[in-house]
C-alpha positions in Angstrom: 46.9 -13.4 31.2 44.6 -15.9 29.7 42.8 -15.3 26.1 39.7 -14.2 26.2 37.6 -17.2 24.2 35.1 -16.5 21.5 34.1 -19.6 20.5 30.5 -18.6 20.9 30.4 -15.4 19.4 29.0 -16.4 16.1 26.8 -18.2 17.4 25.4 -15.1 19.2 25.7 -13.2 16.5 23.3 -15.5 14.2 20.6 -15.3 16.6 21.0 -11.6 16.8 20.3 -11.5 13.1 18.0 -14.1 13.0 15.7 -12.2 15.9 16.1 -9.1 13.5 15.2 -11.5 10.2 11.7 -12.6 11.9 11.1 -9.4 13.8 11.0 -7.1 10.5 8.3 -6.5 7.9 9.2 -4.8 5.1 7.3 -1.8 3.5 6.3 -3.0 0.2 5.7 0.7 -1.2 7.0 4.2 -0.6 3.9 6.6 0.0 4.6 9.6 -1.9 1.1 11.3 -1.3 -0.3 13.1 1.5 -2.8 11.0 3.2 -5.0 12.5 6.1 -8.0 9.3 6.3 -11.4 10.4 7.1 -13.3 8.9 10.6 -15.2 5.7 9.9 -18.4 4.9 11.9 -17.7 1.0 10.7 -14.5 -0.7 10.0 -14.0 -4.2 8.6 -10.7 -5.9 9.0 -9.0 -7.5 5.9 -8.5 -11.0 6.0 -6.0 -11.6 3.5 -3.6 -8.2 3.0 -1.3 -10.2 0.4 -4.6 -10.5 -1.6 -5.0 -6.3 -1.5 -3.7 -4.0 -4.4 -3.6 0.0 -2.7 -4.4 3.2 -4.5 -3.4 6.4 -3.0 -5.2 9.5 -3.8 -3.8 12.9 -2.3 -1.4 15.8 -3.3 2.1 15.2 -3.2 4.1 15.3 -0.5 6.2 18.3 0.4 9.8 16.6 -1.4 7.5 16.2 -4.5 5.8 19.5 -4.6 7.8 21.1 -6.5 8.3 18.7 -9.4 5.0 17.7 -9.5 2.8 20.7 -7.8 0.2 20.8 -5.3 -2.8 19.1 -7.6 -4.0 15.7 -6.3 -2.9 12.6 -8.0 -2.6 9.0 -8.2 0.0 6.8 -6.5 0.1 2.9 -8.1 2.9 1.0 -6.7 6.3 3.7 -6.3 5.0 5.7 -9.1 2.9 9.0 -9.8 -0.1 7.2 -12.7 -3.2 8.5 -14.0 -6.4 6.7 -14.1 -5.9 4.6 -17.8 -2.8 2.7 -15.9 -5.2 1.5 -13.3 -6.5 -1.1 -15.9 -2.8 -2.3 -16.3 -2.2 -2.0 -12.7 -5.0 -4.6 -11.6 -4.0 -7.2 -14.4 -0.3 -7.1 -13.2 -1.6 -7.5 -9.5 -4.1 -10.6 -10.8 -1.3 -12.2 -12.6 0.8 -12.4 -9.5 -1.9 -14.4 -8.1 -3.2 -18.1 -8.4 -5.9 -19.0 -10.1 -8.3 -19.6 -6.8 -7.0 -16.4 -5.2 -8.1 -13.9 -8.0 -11.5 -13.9 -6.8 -10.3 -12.7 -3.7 -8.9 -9.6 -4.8 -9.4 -6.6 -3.1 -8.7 -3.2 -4.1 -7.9 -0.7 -1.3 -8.8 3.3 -2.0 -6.7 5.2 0.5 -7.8 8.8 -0.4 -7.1 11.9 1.4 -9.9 13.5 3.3 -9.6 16.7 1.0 -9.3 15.1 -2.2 -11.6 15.9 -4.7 -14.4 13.4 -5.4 -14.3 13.6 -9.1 -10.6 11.8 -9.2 -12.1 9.0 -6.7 -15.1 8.6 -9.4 -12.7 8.2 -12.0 -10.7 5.9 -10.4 -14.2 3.9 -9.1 -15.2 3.8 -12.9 -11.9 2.7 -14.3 -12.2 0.0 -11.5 -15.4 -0.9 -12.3 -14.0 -1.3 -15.9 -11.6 -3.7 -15.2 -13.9 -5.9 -13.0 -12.0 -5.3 -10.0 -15.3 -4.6 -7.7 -14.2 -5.7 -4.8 -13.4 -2.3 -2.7 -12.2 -1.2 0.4 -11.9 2.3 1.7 -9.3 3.1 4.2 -10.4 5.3 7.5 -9.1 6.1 10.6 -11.2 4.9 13.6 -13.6 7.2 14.9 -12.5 7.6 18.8 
């Protein structure tokens, strides 16, 4: 009985991985709040999302309830902050960016539907403190 011949077996198994390479986006952060977005009446589409730092405001999720309880926080990157890291959380994301690009910067709010609105003020005046005013709220589509 003849051999069976796998000469072209990496090659198949390089474009296999390759497909996979190109096909997959990575998640750049791990949300660790509870999100439910609000219905928007208007949306806007970003143009640039590599130019867009998110801020997640909402209680913790069910994993995290029990270190961390059922009050509403702030989530910066993989981490649990309070509003006086936002100022060092903007000049990390501007310094990652080139010169013409900072200008472009867009902060995204992704806040919770039930969160309270005092937190968002806060986080809207520390913004405003660090002259990142160019904000974007996140919402679900109105259907």
């Amino acid at each position: 009985m003849p051999g069976v011949n796998t000469s072209s077996l990496p090659d198949i198994v390089f474009m296999v991985l390759f497909f996979f390479m190109v096909t997959t986006s990575m998640r750049t952060t791990e949300i660790k709040v509870q999100v439910r977005l609000p219905e928007a009446s208007e949306s806007v589409k970003l143009e640039r999302k590599d130019l867009t730092s998110y801020i997640y405001i909402g209680t913790p999720i069910l994993s995290m309830q029990a270190q961390y309880g059922n009050d509403v926080r702030i989530q910066l990157n993989d981490s649990y902050k309070t509003v006086s890291d936002i100022g060092d959380f903007i000049a990390s994301a501007r310094e990652s960016m080139s010169e013409s690009d900072r200008q472009l910067m867009t902060t995204a709010l992704r806040v919770d539907e039930y969160a309270r609105m005092g937190t968002v003020t806060d986080v809207k005046q520390e913004l405003r403190r660090c002259y990142a005013l160019k904000i974007m709220y996140s919402a679900r589509r109105a259907q």
